[in-house]
VEXBAKE-533424 format. One line per field, with one value per residue (C-alpha): residue in one letter; x, y, z. Coordinates in nm, 3 decimals. Example, Ala and Ser with C-alpha at 12.3 -4.5 7.8 and 13.67 -1.06 7.14 Angstrom:
<loses>
residuo = [A; S] .
c1 = [1.230; 1.367] .
c2 = [-0.450; -0.106] .
c3 = [0.780; 0.714] .
</loses>
This chain:
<loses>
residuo = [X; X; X; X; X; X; X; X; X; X; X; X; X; X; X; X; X; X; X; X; X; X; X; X; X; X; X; X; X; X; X; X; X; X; X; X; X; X; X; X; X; X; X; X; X; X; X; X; X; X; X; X; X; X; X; X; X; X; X; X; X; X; X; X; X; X; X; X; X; X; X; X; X; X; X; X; X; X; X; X; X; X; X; X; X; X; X; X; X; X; X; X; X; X; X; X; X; X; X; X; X; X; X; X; X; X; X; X; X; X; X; X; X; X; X; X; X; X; X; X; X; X; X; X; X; X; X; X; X; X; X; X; X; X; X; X; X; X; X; X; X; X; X; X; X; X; X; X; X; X; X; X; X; X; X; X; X; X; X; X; X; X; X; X; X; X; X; X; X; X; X; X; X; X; X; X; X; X; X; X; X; X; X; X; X; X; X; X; X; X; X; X; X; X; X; X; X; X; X; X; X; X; X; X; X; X; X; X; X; X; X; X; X; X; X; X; X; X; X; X; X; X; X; X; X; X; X; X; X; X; X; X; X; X; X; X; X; X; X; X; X; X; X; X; X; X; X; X; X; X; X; X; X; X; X; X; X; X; X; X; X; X; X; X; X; X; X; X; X; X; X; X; X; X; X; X; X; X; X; X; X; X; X; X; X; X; X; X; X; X; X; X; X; X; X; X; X; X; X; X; X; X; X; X; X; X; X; X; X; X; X; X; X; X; X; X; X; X; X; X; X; X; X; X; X; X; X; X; X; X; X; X; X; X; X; X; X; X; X; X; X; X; X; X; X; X; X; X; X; X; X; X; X; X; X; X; X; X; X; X; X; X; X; X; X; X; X; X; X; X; X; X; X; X; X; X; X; X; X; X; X; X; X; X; X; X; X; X; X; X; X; X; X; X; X; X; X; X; X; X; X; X; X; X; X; X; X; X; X; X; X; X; X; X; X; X; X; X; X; X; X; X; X; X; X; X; X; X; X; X; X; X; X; X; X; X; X; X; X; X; X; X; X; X; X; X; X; X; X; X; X; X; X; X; X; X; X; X; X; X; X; X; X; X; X; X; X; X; X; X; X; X; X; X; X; X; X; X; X; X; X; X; X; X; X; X; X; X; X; X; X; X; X; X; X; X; X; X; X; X; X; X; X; X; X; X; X; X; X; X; X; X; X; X; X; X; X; X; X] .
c1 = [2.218; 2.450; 2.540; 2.599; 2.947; 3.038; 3.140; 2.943; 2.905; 3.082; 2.719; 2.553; 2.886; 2.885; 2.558; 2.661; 2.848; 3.153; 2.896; 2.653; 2.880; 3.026; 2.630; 2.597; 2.882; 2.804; 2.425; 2.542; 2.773; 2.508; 2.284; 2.523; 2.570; 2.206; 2.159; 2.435; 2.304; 1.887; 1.952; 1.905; 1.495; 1.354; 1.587; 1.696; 1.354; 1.418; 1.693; 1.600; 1.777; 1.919; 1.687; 1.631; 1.308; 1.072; 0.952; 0.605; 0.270; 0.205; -0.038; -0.304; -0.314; -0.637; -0.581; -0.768; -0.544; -0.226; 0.025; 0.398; 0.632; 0.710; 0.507; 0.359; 0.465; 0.823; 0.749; 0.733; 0.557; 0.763; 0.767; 0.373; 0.306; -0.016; -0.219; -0.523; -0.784; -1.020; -1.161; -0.922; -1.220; -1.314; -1.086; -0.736; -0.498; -0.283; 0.005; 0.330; 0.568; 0.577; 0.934; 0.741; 0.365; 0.139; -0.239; -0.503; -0.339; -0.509; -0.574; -0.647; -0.825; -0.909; -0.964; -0.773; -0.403; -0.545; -0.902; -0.825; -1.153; -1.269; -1.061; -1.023; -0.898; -0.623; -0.459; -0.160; 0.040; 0.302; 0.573; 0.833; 1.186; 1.334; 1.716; 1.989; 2.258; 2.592; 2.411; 2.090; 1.963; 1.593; 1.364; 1.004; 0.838; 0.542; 0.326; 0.025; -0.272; -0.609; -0.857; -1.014; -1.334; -1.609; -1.399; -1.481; -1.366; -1.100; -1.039; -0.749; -0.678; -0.476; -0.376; -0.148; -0.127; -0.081; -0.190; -0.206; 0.082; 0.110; -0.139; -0.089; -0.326; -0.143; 0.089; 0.415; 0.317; 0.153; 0.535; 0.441; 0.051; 0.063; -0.182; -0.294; -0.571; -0.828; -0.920; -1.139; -1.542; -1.487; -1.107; -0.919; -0.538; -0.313; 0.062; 0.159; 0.555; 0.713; 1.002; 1.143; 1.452; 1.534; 1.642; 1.848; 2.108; 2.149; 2.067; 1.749; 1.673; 1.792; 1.504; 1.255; 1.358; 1.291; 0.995; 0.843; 0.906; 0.704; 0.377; 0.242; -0.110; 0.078; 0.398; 0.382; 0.682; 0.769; 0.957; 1.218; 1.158; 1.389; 1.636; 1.627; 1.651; 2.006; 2.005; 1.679; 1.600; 1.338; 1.478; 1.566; 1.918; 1.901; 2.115; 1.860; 1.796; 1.467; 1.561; 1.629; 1.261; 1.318; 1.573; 1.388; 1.051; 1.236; 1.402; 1.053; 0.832; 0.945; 0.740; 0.514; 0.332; 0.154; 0.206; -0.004; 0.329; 0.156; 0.381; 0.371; 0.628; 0.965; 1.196; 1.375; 1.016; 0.968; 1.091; 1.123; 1.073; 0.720; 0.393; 0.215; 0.495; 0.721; 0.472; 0.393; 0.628; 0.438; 0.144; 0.235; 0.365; 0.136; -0.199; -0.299; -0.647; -0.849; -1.004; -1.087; -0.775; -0.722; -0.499; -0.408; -0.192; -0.065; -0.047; 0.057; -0.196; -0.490; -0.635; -0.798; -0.908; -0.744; -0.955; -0.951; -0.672; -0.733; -0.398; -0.368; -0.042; 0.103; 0.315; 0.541; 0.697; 0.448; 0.515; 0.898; 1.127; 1.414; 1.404; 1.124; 1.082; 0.724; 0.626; 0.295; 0.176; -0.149; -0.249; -0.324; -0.546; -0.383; -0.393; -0.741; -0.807; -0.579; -0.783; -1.138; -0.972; -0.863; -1.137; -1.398; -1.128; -1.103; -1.520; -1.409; -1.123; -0.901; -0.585; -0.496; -0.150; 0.008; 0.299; 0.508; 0.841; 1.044; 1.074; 0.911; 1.101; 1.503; 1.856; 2.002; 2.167; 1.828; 1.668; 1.342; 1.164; 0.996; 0.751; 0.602; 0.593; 0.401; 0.171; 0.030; 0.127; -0.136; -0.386; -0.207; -0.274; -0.622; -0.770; -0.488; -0.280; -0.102; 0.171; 0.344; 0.615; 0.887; 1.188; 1.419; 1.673; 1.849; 1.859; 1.595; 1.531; 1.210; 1.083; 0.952; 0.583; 0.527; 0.311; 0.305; 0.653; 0.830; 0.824; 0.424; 0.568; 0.945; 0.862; 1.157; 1.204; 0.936; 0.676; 0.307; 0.205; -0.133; -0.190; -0.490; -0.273; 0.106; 0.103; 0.233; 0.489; 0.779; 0.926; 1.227; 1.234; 1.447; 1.662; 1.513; 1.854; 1.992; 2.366; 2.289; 2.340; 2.470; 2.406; 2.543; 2.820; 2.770; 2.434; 2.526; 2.299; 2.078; 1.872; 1.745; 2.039; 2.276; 2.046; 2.244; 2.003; 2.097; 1.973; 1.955; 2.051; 2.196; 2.082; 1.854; 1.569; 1.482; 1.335; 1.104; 1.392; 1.584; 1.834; 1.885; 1.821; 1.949; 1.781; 1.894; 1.626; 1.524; 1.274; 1.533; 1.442; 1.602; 1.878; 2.006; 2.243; 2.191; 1.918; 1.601; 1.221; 0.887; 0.685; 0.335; 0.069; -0.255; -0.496; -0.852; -1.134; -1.220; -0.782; -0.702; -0.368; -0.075; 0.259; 0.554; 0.882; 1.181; 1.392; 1.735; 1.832; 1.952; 1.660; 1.738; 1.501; 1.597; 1.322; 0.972; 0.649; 0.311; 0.010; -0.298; -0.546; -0.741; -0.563] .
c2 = [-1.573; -1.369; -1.062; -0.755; -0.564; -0.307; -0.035; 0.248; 0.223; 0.544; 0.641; 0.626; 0.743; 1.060; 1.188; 1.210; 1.393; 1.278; 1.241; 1.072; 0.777; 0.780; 0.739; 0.492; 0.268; 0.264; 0.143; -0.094; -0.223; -0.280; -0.422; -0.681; -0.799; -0.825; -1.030; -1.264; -1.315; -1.336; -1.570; -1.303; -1.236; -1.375; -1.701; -1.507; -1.428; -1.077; -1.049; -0.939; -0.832; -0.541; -0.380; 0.000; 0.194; 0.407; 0.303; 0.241; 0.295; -0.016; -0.252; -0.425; -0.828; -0.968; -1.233; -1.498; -1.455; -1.403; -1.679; -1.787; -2.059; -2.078; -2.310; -2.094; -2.336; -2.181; -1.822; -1.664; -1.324; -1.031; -0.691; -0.646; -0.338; -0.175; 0.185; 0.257; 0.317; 0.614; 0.556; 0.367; 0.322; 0.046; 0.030; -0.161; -0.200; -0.495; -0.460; -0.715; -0.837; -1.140; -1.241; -1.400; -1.345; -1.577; -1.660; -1.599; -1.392; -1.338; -1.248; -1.436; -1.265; -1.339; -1.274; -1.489; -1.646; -1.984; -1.894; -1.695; -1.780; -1.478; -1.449; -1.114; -1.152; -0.952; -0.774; -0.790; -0.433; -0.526; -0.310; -0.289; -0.082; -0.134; -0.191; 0.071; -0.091; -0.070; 0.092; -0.161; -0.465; -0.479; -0.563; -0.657; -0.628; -0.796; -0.546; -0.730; -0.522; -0.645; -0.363; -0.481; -0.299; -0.360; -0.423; -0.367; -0.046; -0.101; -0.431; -0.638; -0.881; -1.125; -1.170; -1.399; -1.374; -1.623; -1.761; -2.037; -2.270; -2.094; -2.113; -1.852; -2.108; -2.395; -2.527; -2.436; -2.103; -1.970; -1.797; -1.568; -1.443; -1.112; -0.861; -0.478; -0.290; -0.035; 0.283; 0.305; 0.426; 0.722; 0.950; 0.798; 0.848; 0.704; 0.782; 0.824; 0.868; 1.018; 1.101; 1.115; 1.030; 0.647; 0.434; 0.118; 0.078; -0.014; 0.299; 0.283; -0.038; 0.069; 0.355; 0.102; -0.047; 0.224; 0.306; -0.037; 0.031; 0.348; 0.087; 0.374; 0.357; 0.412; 0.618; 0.899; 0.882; 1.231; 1.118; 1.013; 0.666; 0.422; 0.631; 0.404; 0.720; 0.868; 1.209; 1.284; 1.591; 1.375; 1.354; 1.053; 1.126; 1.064; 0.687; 0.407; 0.109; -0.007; -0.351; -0.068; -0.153; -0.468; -0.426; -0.128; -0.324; -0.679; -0.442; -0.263; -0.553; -0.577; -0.268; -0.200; -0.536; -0.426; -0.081; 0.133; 0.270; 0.609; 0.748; 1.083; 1.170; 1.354; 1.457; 1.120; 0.915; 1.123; 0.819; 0.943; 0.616; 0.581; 0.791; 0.986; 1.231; 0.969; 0.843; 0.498; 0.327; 0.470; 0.373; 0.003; -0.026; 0.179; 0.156; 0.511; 0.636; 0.782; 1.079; 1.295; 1.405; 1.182; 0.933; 0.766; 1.093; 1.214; 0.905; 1.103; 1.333; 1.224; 1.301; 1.045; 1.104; 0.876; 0.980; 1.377; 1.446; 1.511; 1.427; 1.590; 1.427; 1.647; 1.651; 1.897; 1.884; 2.073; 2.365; 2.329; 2.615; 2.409; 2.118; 2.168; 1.828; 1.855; 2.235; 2.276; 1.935; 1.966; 2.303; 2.417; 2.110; 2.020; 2.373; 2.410; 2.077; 2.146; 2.499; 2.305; 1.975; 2.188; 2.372; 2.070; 1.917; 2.238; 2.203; 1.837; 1.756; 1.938; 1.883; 1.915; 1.745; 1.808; 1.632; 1.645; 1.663; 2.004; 2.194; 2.534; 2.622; 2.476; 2.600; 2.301; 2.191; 2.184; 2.491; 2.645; 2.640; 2.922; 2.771; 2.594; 2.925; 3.082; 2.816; 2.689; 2.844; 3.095; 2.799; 2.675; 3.024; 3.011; 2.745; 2.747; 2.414; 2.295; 2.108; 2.053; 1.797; 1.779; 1.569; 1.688; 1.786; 1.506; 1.673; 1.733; 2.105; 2.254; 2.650; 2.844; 2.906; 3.094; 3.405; 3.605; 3.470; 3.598; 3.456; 3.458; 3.320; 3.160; 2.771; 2.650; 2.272; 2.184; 2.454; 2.481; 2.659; 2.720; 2.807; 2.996; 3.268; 3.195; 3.045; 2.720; 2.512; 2.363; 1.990; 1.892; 1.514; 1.399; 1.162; 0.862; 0.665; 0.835; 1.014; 1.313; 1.687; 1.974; 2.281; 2.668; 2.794; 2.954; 2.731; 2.479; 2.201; 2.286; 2.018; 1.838; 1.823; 2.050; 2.381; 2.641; 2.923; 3.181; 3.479; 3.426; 3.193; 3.301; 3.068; 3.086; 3.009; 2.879; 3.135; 3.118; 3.179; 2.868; 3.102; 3.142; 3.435; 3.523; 3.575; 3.530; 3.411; 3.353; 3.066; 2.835; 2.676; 2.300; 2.167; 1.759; 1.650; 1.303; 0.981; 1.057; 1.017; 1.230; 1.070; 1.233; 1.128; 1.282; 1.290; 1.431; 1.487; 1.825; 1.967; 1.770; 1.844; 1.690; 1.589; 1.592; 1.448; 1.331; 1.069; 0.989; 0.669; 0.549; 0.638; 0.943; 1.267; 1.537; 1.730; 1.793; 2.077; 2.078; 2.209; 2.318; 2.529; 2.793; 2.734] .
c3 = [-1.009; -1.177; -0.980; -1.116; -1.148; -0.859; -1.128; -1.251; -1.657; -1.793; -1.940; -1.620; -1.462; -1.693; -1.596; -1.278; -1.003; -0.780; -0.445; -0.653; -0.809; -0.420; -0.309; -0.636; -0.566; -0.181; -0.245; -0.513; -0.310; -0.011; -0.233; -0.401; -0.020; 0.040; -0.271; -0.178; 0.184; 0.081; -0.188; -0.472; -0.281; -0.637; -0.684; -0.972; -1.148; -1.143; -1.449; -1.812; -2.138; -2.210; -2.480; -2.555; -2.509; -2.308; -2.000; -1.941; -1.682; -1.424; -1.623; -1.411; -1.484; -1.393; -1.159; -1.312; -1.676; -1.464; -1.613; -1.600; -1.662; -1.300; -1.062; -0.828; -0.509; -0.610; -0.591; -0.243; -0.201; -0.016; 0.041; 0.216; 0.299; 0.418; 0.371; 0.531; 0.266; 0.244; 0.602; 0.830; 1.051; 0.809; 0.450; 0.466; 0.168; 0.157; -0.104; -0.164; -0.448; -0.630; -0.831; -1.093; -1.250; -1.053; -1.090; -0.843; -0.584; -0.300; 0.078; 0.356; 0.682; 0.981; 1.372; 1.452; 1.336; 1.289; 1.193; 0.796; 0.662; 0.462; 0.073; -0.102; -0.453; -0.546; -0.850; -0.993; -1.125; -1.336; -1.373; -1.656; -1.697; -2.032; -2.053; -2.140; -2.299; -2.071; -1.775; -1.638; -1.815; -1.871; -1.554; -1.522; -1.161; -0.966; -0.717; -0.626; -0.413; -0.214; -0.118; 0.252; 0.278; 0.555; 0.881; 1.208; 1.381; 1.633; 1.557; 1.503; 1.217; 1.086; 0.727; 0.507; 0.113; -0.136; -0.476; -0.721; -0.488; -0.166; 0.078; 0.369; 0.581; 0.530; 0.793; 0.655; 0.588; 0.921; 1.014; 0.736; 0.923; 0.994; 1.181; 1.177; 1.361; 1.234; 1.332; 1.634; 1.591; 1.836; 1.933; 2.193; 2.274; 1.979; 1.853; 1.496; 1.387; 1.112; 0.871; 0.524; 0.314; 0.407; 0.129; 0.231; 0.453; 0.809; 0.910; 0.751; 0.866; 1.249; 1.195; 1.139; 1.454; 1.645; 1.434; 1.572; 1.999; 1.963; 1.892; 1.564; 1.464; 1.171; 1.031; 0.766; 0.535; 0.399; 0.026; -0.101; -0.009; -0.198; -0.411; -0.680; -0.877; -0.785; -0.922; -0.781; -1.092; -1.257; -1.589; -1.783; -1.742; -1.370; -1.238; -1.166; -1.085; -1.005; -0.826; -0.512; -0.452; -0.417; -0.192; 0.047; 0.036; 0.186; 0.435; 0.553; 0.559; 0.929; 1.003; 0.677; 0.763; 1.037; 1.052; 0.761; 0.561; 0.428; 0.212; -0.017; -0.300; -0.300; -0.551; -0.600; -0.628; -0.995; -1.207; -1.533; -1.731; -1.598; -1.689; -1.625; -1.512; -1.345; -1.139; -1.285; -1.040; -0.785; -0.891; -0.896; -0.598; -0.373; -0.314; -0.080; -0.055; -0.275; -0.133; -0.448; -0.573; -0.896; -0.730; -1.114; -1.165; -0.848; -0.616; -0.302; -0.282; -0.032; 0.316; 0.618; 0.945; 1.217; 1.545; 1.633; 1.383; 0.989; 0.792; 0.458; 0.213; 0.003; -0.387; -0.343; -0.681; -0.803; -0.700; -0.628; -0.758; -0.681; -0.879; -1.139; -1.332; -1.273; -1.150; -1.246; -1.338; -1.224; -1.347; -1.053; -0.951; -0.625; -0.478; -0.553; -0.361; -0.100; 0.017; -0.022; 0.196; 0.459; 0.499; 0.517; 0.768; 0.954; 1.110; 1.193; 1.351; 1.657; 1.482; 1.124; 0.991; 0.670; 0.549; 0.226; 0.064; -0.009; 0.333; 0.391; 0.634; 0.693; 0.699; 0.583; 0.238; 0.038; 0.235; 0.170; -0.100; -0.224; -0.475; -0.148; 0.074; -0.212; -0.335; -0.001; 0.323; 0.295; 0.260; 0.600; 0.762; 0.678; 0.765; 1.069; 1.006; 1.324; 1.238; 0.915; 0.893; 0.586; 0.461; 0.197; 0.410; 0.557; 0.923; 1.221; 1.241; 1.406; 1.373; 1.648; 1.549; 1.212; 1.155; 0.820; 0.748; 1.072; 1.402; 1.583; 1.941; 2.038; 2.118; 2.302; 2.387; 2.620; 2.543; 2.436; 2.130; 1.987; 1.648; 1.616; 1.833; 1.759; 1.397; 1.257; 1.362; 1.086; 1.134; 0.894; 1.009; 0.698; 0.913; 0.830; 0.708; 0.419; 0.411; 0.647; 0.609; 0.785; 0.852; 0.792; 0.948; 1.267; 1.285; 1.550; 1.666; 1.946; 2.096; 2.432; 2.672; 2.445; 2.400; 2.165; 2.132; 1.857; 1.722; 1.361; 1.081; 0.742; 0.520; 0.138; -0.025; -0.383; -0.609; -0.944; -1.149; -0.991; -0.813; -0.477; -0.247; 0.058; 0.381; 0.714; 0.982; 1.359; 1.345; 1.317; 1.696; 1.737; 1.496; 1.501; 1.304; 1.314; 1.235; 1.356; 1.363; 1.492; 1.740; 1.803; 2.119; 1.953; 2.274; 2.255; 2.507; 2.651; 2.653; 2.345; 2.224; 2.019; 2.232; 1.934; 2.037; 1.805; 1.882; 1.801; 1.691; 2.006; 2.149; 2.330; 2.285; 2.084; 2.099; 2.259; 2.250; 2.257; 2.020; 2.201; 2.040; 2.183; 2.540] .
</loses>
C-alpha cells in the first residue's frame, strides 16, 4: 500500500491554525505508524482517486445485491462495536467495518462460543468522501449493522460476524467470537463509565484499558469521538480525513465488542461533507436507539432505561452559541422532546442521567456555553435531573450542586447530595485521550489527595452573539488536569443511590460523591 506523505497540503494547511497542523501532523504521523504495523487494516482496499465533489448521505446496500471484485474469503471484518437498542432488556445492535463491499453479511449468535446457531442478516451502509485534489484522495467506506431483537433478559451471548467467505463458526475463525450481556428483567446493582473527547492515540487506547477493569454494563461517550474532522467548526473548510475511523474503530474494538459503545455527538462529529447537516457519517457508522426522536437526522439523540436509571443522550450543537454550524437545526424539535422524555422518565426511574457534548458548567479552555444554560437547564430543574455529565473540555472538573444558576449546597469530595433539595450536579469528564487542557489562572487543580478549595473562579461563558462574557463563579468544586474517566455504581432497592467516582489513568481516584434523593 502506498502510504501517504507526512506533510500537510498548503490548502488544507491554510485553513488552518499553528495547534491544529501541530494536532494534524501528530495524528498523521500516528496513523502512518499504525498502518505500517496492521498491515494497512484493509490490505490496501481503502484508497481511491482524487476527484472533486460534494460529499454524500450513507447509502444502505441490500445484502443480497452487495457485490465486489474481491473474494470475500480475503476481506476480514473489523471495527464491531455494539449499542443497546431501544430496550436493552431485550434489543442489541451489532455494527463493524468491512474494507471491501461483501455479500450476505451477517451475524452469528449464540449461548454458547461453540454453539452460534441462530443467523441475523445484516446491512451494509456504504459510505463515500469524494477527493480534494492536493489535500485527501477520494475514499469509499464499509459500515455493516445487524439489529438483535428478542433476547433474553440478563443473559449473556456470544456473537461472530461474517459473510459470503468468512464464516465466524468455522474453526479458524472462533479467535474472533465475542460476547455481551443484556439488561436484566428487574434493577439490581450495575456500573456504567463515562467520558468524551478520545480520538487515537495511546492515550486513548490506555483509557480503554481502564475503561475495561471497571467490568461497565456499558460506557457513555460524551463527543468528539474520532477527530477525523480537525477544525471541529463544522464547515467544509474544516481538515479531514475520514480513514481516522478506521483507525479509532480498530483501536476500540478491544472494548466496543462487548461493551455497548453509546455514543452522542460533539462539535468535531458535524462532518460537513455528509447530510443531513454533517451527520451522514454518523449515520453509517452508528446504529443507537430509536426512541422517538427522528434518529435519520440527529443520530445522537435517544433515551433507554438500564435498571433504576433512565439515560437521556443529548445534540448539543443545537443550541451551542459557541460554535454554531448547526444552532437551530431542529427547529426547536429536540427541546420539545427533551421536556416530554424527561418527564415520562421522571414517574419511572430513581435516577435520571443526561449526557452530551458542550459543557454547562466548566472553567476550562471551551467554558460554558450559554446556548445550553438557556435552552435546557430549566428542563433539568424541572423535572429534577441528577447528574449531567459533559466533554468538550479536555479536563475533569465537577460543580458543587446547582440551583437557579448559583450554588444550592457545597459537595466536597466524599459527600452526598440530593437533588430534589440541593440542585444538579455538573461532570466535565473530557479526558478520554485527546491533547488536554488547562485551566485559569489562579484555578489550581483540586482533587482526592491534593484538595485546593477556593473561593471563586474567573472564568466566561459563550453568548448569543458569539462573544464572550465574563463571570466569575464558586461552583467550580474538583479540577484534574489529566486523562480520565467517570465510573458510576447505580444501586437500587429501598436507599437507592448513584456512587460517581473518576479515575485517573493510572488508576488512582480523583474524585468521589454520592446522589441520593429525598434522603
Amino acid at each position: 500500500m502506498d502510504l501517504p506523505d507526512v506533510g500537510i497540503p498548503p490548502q488544507l494547511a491554510r485553513r488552518m491554525s499553528m495547534a491544529e497542523q501541530y494536532e494534524y501532523l501528530r495524528t498523521k504521523l500516528t496513523r502512518r505508524r499504525a498502518l505500517v504495523t496492521a498491515g494497512a487494516v484493509a490490505g490496501g482496499l481503502l484508497t481511491g482517486c482524487a476527484t472533486d465533489g460534494n460529499g454524500s448521505s450513507p447509502r444502505t446496500t441490500a445484502p443480497a445485491s452487495a457485490t465486489t471484485a474481491v473474494s470475500g474469503s480475503a476481506v476480514a471484518p473489523f471495527g464491531r462495536h455494539l449499542a443497546f437498542g431501544a430496550d436493552p432488556r431485550t434489543q442489541m445492535r451489532i455494527s463493524w467495518q468491512v474494507p471491501a463491499a461483501v455479500r450476505k453479511p451477517y451475524v452469528r449468535v449464540g449461548a454458547r462460543p461453540d454453539d452460534l446457531g441462530r443467523r441475523i442478516e445484516a446491512e451494509i451502509r456504504d459510505l463515500h468522501t469524494p477527493g480534494v485534489t492536493g489535500v485527501r484522495p477520494a475514499l469509499d467506506q464499509y459500515y455493516v449493522h445487524a439489529a438483535l431483537d428478542g433476547l433474553l433478559p440478563g443473559t449473556t451471548y456470544y456473537y461472530g460476524v461474517g459473510h459470503d467467505g468468512v464464516d465466524p463458526a468455522a474453526p479458524e475463525h472462533r479467535s474472533t467470537i465475542a460476547s455481551f450481556r443484556t439488561a436484566p428483567t428487574r434493577p439490581e446493582k450495575f456500573v456504567f463509565t463515562a467520558f468524551g473527547d478520545q480520538g487515537v492515540s495511546k492515550a486513548a487506547a490506555a483509557s480503554d484499558d481502564l475503561l475495561l477493569k471497571q467490568d461497565p454494563a456499558f460506557h457513555l461517550h460524551a463527543g468528539d469521538i474520532c477527530y477525523a474532522d480537525v477544525n471541529g467548526r463544522g464547515e467544509k473548510a474544516d481538515g479531514y480525513d475520514p480513514a481516522y475511523w478506521d483507525l479509532f474503530l480498530k483501536q476500540n474494538e478491544q472494548v466496543a465488542r462487548s461493551v455497548p459503545w453509546m455514543v452522542t455527538t460533539g462539535n468535531h462529529d458535524m462532518e460537513a461533507w455528509y447530510s443531513p447537516d454533517g451527520y451522514g457519517g454518523q449515520l453509517a457508522r452508528w446504529s443507537l436507539p430509536d426512541s422517538g426522536f427522528d434518529a435519520r437526522t440527529a443520530p445522537g439523540v435517544y433515551s433507554f432505561v438500564y435498571g433504576n436509571v433512565g439515560f437521556v443522550a443529548l445534540d448539543a450543537n443545537d443550541v451551542s452559541y459557541e460554535i454554531p454550524a448547526n444552532l437551530g437545526y431542529t427547529g426547536g424539535k429536540q427541546t420539545a422532546w427533551l421536556d416530554e422524555k424527561l418527564g415520562k422518565l421522571r414517574g419511572s426511574v430513581d435516577f435520571i442521567v443526561v449526557v452530551f457534548h458542550h459543557c454547562a458548567y466548566s472553567t476550562s479552555s471551551h467554558a460554558s456555553d450559554g446556548g445550553v444554560r438557556a435552552e435546557w437547564l430549566p428542563l433539568f430543574a424541572k423535572h429534577q435531573v441528577d447528574l449531567v455529565v459533559n466533554g468538550h473540555n479536555h479536563v475533569y472538573e465537577r460543580t458543587d450542586a446547582i440551583k437557579g444558576g448559583e450554588v444550592g449546597r457545597r459537595v466536597p469530595i466524599g459527600a452526598s447530595t440530593d437533588p430534589t433539595r440541593d440542585g444538579i450536579v455538573y461532570v466535565t469528564a473530557g479526558g478520554g485521550g485527546k491533547d488536554l487542557y488547562g485551566f485559569p489562572a489562579g484555578a489550581k487543580e483540586s482533587y482526592e489527595g491534593q484538595v485546593r478549595d477556593i473561593d471563586s473562579v474567573d472564568t466566561f461563558r459563550w453568548t448569543k452573539s458569539r462573544a464572550t462574557e465574563a463571570e466569575t463563579v464558586e461552583w467550580s468544586r474538583v479540577r484534574y488536569r489529566g486523562f480520565s474517566l467517570l465510573k458510576v455504581e447505580a444501586e437500587s432497592g429501598s436507599a437507592p443511590r448513584l456512587k460517581v467516582s473518576a479515575l485517573a489513568q493510572n488508576g488512582d481516584r480523583i474524585d468521589h460523591f454520592e446522589v441520593r434523593r429525598g434522603g
